[in-house]
PASE-920332 format. One line per 8 residues: number of its first residue (from 1); their letters; for each residue x, z, y of C-alpha. Coordinates in steps of 0.1 Angstrom, whole numbers, plus 5000, padded with zeros to 4 digits. Example, Ala and Ser with C-alpha at 12.3 -4.5 7.8 and 13.67 -1.06 7.14 Angstrom:
BEGIN
1 = as = 5123,5078,4955 | 5137,5071,4989
END
This chain:
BEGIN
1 = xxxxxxxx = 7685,5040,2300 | 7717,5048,2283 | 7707,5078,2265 | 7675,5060,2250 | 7701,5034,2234 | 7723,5063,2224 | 7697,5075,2206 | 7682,5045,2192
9 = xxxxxxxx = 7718,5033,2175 | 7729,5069,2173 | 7702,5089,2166 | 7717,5130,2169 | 7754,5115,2161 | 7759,5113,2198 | 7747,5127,2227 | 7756,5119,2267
17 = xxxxxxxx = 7761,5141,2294 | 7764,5128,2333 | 7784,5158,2346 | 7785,5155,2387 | 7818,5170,2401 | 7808,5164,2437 | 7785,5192,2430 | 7814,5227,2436
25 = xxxxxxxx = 7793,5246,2408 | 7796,5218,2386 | 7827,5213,2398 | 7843,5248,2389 | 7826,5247,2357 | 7846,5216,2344 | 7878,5220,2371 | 7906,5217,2338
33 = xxxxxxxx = 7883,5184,2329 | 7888,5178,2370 | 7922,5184,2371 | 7935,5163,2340 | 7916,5136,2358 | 7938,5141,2392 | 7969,5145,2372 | 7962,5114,2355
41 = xxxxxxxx = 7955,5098,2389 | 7921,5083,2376 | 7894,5073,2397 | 7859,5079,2395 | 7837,5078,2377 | 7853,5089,2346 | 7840,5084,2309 | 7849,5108,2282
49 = xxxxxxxx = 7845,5103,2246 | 7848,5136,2229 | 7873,5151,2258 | 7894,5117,2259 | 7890,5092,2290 | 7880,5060,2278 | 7871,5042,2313 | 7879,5054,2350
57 = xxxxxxxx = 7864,5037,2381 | 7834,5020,2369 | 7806,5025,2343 | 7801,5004,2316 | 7771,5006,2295 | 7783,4980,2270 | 7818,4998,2270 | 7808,5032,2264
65 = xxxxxxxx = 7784,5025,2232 | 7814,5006,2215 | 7838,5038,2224 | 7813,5061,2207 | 7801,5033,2178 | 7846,5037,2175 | 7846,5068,2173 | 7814,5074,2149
73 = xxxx = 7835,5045,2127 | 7868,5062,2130 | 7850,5094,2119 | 7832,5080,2087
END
């Protein structure tokens, strides 16, 4: 749902990536992500936008295409 939106704003500028930390591979794969994320006493879910938190305990659609369509902008 998300991703198709992504892609029809975005096209290959941006790309998303659920990453599921309940999961111990995934979990070890990504622990300094994991551990910023406790240190910063966050709650999940998460949202990163290029490494950087941009929301913590809910998901927002409309919130996390205007922190990428920032980001693209901030980049142009």
């Amino acid at each position: 749902m998300i991703g198709d939106e992504m892609r029809r704003r975005f096209g290959d500028k941006a790309t998303i990536e659920y990453i599921d930390t309940g999961d111990p591979e995934t979990r070890a794969a990504h622990e300094a992500d994991v551990q910023a994320i406790q240190e910063r006493g966050l709650i999940y879910p998460v949202t990163f936008v290029d490494d950087e938190a941009v929301y913590d305990g809910a998901v927002s659609y409309p919130g996390i295409l205007r922190a990428v369509e920032n980001k693209l902008g901030a980049i142009a």
